[in-house]
C-alpha positions in Angstrom: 34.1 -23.4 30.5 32.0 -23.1 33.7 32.3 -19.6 34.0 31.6 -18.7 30.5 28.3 -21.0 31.2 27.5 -18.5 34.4 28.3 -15.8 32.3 25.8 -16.8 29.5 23.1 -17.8 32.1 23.6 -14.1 33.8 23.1 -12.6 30.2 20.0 -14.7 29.6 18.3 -13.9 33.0 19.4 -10.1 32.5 17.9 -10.0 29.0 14.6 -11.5 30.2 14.3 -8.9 33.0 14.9 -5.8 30.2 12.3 -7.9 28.3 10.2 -7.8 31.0 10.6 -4.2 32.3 10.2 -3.2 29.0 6.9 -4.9 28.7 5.3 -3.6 31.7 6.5 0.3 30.8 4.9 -0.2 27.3 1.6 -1.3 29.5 2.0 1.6 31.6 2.1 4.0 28.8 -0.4 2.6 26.9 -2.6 2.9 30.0 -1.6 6.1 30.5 -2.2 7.5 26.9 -5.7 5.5 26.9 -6.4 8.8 29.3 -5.9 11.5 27.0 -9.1 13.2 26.1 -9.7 13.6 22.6 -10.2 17.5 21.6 -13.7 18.2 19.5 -13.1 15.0 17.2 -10.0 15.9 15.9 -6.2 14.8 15.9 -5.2 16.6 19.3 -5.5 15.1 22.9 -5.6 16.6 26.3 -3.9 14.5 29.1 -4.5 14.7 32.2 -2.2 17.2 32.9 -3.4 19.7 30.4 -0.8 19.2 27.9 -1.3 18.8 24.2 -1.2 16.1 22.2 -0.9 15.4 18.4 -1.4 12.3 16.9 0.5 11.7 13.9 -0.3 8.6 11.7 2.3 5.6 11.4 4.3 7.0 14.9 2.0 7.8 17.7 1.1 10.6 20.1 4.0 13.8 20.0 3.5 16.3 22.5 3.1 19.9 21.0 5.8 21.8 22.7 4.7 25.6 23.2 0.9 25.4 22.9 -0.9 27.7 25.1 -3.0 25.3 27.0 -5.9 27.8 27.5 -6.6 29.1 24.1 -6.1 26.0 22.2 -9.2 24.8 19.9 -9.5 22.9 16.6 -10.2 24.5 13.4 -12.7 22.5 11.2 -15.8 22.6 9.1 -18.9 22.0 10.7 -20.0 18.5 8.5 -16.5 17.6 8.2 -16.1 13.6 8.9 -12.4 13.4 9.0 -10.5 14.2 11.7 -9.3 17.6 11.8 -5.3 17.8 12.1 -5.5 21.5 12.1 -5.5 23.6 15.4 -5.0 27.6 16.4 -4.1 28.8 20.2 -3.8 32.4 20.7 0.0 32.9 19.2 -0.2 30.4 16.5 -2.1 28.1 13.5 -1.0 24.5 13.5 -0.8 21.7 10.8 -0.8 18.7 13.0 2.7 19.8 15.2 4.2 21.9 12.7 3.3 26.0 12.8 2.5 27.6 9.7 3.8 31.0 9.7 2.0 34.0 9.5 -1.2 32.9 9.9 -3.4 35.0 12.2 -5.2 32.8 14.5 -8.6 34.9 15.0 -9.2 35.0 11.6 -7.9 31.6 9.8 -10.4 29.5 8.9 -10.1 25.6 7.2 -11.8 26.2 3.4 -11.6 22.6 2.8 -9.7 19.5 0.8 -6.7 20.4 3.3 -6.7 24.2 2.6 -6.8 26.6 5.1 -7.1 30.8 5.3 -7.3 33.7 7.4 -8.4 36.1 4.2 -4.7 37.2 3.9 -2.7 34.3 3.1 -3.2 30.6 2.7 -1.9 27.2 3.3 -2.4 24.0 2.4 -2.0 21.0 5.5 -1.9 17.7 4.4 -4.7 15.7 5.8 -2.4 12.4 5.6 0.6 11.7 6.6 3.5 10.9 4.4 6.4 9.1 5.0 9.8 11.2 4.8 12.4 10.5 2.0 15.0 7.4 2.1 12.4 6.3 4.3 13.1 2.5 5.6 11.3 -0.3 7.9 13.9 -0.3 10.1 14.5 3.3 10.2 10.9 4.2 11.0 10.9 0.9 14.0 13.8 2.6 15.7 12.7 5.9 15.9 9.5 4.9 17.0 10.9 2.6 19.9 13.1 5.7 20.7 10.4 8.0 20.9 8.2 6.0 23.4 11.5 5.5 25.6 12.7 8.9 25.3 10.0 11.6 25.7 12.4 14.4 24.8 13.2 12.4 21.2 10.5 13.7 18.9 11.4 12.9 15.5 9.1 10.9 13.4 9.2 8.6 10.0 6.1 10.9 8.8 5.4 13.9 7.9 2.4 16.3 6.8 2.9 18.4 4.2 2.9 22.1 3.9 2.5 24.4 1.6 2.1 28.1 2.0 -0.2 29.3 -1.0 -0.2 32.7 -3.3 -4.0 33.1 -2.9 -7.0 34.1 -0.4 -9.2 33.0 -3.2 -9.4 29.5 -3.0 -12.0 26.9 -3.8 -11.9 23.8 -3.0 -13.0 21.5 -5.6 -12.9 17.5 -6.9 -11.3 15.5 -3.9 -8.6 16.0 -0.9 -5.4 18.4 -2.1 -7.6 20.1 -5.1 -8.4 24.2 -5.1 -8.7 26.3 -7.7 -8.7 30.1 -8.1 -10.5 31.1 -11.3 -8.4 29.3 -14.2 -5.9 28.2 -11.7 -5.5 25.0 -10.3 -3.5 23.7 -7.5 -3.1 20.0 -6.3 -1.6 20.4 -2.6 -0.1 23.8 -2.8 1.3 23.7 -5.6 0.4 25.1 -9.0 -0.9 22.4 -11.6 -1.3 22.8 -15.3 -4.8 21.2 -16.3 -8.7 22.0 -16.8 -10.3 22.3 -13.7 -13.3 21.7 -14.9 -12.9 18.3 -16.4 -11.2 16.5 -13.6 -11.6 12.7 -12.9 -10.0 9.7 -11.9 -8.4 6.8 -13.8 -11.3 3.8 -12.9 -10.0 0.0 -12.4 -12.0 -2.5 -14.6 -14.2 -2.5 -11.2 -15.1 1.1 -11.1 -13.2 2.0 -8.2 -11.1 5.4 -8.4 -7.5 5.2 -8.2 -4.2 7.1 -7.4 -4.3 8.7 -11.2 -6.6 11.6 -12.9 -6.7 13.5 -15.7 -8.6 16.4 -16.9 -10.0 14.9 -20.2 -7.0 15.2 -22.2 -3.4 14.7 -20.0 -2.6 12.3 -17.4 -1.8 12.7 -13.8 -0.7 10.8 -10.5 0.0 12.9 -7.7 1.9 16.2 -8.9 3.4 14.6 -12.1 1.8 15.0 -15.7 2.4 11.4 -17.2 4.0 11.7 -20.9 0.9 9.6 -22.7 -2.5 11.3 -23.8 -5.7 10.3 -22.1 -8.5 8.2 -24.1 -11.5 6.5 -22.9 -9.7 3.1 -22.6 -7.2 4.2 -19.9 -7.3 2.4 -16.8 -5.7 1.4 -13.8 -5.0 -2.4 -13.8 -3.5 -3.2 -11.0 -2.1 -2.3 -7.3 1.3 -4.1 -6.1 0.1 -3.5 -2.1 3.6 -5.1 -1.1 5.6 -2.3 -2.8 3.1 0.3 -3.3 3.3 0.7 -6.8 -0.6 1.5 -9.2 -0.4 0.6 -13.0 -1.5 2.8 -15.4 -2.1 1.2 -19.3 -3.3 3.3 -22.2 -4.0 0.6 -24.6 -4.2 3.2 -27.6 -0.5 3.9 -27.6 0.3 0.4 -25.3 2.2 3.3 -22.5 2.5 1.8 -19.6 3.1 2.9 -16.2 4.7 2.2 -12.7 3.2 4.7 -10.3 4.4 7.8 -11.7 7.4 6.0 -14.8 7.1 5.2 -17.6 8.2 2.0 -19.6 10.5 2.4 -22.0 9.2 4.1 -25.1 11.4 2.7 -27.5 9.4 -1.1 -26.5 6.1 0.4 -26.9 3.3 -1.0 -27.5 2.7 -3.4 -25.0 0.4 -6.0 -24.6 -0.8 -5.7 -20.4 -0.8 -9.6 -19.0 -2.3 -9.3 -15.6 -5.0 -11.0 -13.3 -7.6 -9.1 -12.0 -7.8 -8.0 -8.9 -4.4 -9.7 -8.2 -6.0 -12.9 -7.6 -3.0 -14.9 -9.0 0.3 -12.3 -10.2 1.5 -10.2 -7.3 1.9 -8.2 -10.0 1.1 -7.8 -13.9 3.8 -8.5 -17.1 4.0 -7.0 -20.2 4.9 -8.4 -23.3 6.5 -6.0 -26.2 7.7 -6.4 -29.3 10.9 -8.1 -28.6 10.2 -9.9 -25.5 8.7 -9.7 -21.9 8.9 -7.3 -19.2 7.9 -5.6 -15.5 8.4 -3.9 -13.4 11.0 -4.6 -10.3 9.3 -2.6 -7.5 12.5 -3.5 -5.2 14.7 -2.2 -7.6 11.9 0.2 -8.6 13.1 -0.3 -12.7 12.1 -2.0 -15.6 13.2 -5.1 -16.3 13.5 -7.5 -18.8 12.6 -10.8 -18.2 12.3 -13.1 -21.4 12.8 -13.0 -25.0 9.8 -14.7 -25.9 7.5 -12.8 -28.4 3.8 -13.4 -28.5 2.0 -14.0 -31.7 -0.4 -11.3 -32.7 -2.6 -9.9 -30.2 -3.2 -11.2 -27.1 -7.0 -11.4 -25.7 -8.7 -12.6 -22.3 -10.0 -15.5 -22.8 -11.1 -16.0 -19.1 -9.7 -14.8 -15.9 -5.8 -15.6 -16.1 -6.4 -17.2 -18.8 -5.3 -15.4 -22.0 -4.8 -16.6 -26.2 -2.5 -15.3 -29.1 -3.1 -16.2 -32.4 -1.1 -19.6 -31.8 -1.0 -20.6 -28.4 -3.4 -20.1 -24.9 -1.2 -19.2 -22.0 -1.9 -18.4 -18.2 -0.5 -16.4 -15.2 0.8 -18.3 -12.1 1.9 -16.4 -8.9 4.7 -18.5 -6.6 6.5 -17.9 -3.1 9.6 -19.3 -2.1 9.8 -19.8 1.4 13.1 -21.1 3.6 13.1 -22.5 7.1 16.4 -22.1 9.5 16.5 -22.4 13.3 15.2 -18.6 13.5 11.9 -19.4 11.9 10.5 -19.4 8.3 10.7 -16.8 6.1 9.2 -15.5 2.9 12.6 -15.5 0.5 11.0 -14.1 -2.8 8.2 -14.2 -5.0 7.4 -14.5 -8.6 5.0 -14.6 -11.3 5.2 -17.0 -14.2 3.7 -17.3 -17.6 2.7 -20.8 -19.3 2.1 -21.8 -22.3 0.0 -24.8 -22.4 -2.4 -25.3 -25.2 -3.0 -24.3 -29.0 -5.3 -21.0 -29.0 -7.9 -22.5 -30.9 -10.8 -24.8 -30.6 -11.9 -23.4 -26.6 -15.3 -24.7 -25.6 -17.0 -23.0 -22.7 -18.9 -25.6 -20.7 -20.3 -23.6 -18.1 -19.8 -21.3 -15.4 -18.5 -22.4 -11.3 -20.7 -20.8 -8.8 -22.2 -18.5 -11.5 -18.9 -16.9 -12.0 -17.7 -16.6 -8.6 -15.6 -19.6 -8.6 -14.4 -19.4 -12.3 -15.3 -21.5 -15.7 -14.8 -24.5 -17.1 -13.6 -25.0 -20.8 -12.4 -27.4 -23.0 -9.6 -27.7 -25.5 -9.6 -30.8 -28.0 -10.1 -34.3 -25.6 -8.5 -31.9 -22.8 -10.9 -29.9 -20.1 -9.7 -27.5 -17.3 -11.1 -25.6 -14.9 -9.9 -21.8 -15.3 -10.0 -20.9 -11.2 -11.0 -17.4 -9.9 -10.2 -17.9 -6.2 -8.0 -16.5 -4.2 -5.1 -18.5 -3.7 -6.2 -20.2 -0.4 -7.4 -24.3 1.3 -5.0 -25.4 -0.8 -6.3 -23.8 -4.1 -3.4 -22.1 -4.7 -3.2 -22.6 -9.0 -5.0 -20.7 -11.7 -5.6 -23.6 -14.3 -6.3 -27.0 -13.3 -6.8 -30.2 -15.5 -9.9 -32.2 -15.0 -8.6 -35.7 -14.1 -11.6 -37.2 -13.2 -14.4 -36.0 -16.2 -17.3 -36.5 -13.5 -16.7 -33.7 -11.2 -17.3 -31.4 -14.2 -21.4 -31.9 -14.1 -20.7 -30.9 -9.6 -18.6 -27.5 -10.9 -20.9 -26.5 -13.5 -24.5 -27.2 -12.4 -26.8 -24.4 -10.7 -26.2 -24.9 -7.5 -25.4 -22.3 -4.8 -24.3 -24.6 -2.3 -20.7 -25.9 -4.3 -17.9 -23.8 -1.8 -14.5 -23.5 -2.3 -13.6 -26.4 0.3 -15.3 -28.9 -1.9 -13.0 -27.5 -4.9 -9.6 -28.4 -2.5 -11.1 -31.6 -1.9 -11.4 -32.6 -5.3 -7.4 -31.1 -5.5 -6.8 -33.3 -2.9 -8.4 -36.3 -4.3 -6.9 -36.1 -8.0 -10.1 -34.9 -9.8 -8.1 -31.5 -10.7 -4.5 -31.8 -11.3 -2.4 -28.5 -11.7 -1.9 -27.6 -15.2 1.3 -28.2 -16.9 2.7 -26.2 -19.4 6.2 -24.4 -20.6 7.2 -21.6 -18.6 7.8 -18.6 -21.2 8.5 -15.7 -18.8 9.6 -15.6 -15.1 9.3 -12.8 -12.9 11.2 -12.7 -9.4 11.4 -10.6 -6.6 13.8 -11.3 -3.7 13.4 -10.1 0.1 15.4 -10.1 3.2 15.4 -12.4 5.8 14.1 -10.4 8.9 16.0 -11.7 11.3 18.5 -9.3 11.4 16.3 -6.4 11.9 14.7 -8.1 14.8 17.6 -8.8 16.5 18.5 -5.2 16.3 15.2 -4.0 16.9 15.0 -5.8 20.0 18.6 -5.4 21.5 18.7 -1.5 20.7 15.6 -1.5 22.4 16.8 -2.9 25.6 20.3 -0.5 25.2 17.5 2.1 25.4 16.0 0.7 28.6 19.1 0.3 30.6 20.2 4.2 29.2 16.6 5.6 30.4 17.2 3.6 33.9 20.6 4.3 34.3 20.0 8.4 33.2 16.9 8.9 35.0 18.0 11.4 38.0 16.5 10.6 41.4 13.8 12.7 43.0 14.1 14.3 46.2 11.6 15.6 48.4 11.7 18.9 47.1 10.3 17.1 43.7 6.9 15.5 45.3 3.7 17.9 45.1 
């Protein structure tokens, strides 16, 4: 027993020392990177050494094996405000690390919206990176630990994409990855079947542009032509950040969209359920004709989540708030957290929709902070306050209940000076009680404890350490200049 105690006390003090030698080399590097002169505002660094550097997004700084040190020299526009990722030495043209063949590099010059020429061929570079397929968390951890450990290991989780072009007539038009040459139109290299000449973006409800377009009659996101027609209506309605996924409704036809797929056709129309914004649904629900759906960005499908049929259509009534022809209903967003000896953890999340009052007979009694804070209405002898703040100081529901019928003359009179503290206060107090109401649909997404990748993350990590140590050769005399 005593020895396996030594044992596990010489593992513990080893395993602090790799921690700490690991520690002071990612110092060191940092301090030595922090050296590297940036080249004419663009991706590319000089260290002090004379080698060249490219930076690529999500990974770090690769050395660019081959470049002629000498002749090297950005290639930009002269009232360009991005960063220029494309350079030219005296044997080659490169997009960020990668050479693009057959380029002459006297002649190439960048056109634009990532497309570049030398009046002979063309290419388009891809101003952003992108993350390579079956890309994973984990994947893209390890190869970036392995890469500042191992200067030889230079593969990355991101990539910049290339595209060599049929044309030496390009213009660049619209935004970033758009050329045309006369009726044809290409969208980062590649060919794209649309009108030039009517090109837009999909709007949010704000204004804001988002990751769809169309050309006046067809609908885009990225190189895919949605199957739903364009109409005035169209918009994006909402952005799940966590799995990277923009919806697209068309409330014409009710077609939906996740990113680039569509929801089943055979379901359509649908009625979109969804908070602005994302102030309370991590993301929106959409209720069909025989029940309710959305979409599993995990699983990255459609699912089906309840059988529950609204009544007629459905209309905003106010914020998350929303009435059928029978009943008035909100959105609720929820988190399931778990704590174990490693820590707590995030275990899922959901979104949830209530019923919990008859549709008709809403009273509007005035607005919270002008607006800012939400509304409050009343239904029969019942009043609630409809909340438009970001789940935060312990406001974390969409409808509340008016418990104590005084506060409502604090929330609704013109006053600038009401903030959102003196909102949790009256939570905390029992002046606004969380609404209660039947839970018709249930949306849930489940997420993996991290512990695991930590733990593997940090013990390849100092496997790496010891290897670099243990491989490094000494250096004799004849090494030192």
């Amino acid at each position: 027993m005593r020895k396996i105690t030594i044992r596990f006390v010489y593992f513990l003090v080893i395993l602090t020392l790799f921690f700490v030698l690991a520690m002071l080399y990612l110092w060191h590097e940092g301090e030595y990177q922090r050296s590297f002169a940036n080249i004419d505002n663009s991706e590319f660094y000089r260290s002090p050494e004379g080698k060249i550097y490219v930076q690529i997004s999500g990974s770090g700084k690769y050395e660019l094996k081959g470049a002629h040190k000498a002749s090297f020299r950005v290639l930009k526009l002269k009232h360009a405000y991005d960063y220029s990722n494309v350079a030219a030495d005296k044997n080659h043209v490169y997009c960020t690390r990668e050479i693009l063949p057959g380029l002459d590099p006297k002649s190439t010059k960048v056109l634009g919206n990532g497309y570049i020429s030398d009046g002979k061929i063309s290419y388009y570079c891809a101003t952003r990176s992108e993350k390579e397929p079956g890309f994973s968390e984990f994947s893209a951890i390890m190869k970036n630990l392995a890469h500042i450990f191992i200067k030889s290991y230079d593969d990355s989780p991101y990539f910049y994409r290339t595209k060599r072009v049929e044309s030496t007539n390009l213009e660049p038009i619209f935004d970033a990855g758009f050329a045309r040459d006369g009726a044809t139109l290409y969208y980062k290299g590649e060919k794209l079947d649309a009108d030039s000449s009517e090109l837009r973006y999909i709007t949010t409800e704000s204004g804001a542009a988002s990751g769809y377009y169309t050309d006046g009659k067809s609908l885009f996101m990225g190189f895919y032509r949605l199957d739903a027609s364009y109409s005035d209506e169209t918009r994006r309605i909402c952005y799940d950040a966590k799995h990277d996924i923009e919806y697209l409704f068309e409330p014409k036809s009710g077609a939906v969209f996740a990113n680039e797929f569509k929801f089943s056709a055979q379901n359509m129309p649908y009625s979109a359920i969804y908070s602005v914004d994302n102030v309370h649904s991590f993301w929106p629900l959409f209720a069909s004709k025989d029940g309710i759906y959305f979409w599993d960005g995990s699983k990255n499908e459609q699912a089906k989540i309840s059988d529950y049929q609204l009544k007629g259509e459905l209309k905003r009534l106010y914020a998350d708030v929303f009435v059928d022809e029978s009943s008035a209903y909100f959105l609720q967003q929820g988190e399931e957290w778990q704590r174990s000896k490693h820590g707590r953890h995030l275990v899922a999340q959901t979104v949830s929709l209530y019923k919990f009052a008859p549709s008709s007979s809403w009273r509007k009694i005035g607005l919270v902070k002008d607006g800012e804070y939400g509304a409050v209405y009343a239904n029969g002898d019942k009043v609630y306050f409809f909340s438009s703040i970001k789940p935060f100081y312990g406001i974390r529901h969409s409808v509340y209940e008016v418990a104590d019928l005084s506060v409502i003359e604090i929330l609704t009179r013109a006053s600038k000076e009401l903030s959102a503290k003196d909102i949790s206060q009256m939570i905390k107090r029992g002046e606004l009680v969380e609404a209660s109401g039947e839970e018709v649909a249930r949306s849930r997404i489940e997420y993996d404890s991290p512990k695991i990748i930590l733990y593997i993350t940090f013990g390849i990590a100092f496997v790496v350490i010891v290897l670099i140590t243990l491989a490094k050769p000494k250096r004799d005399k004849s090494d030192l200049r």
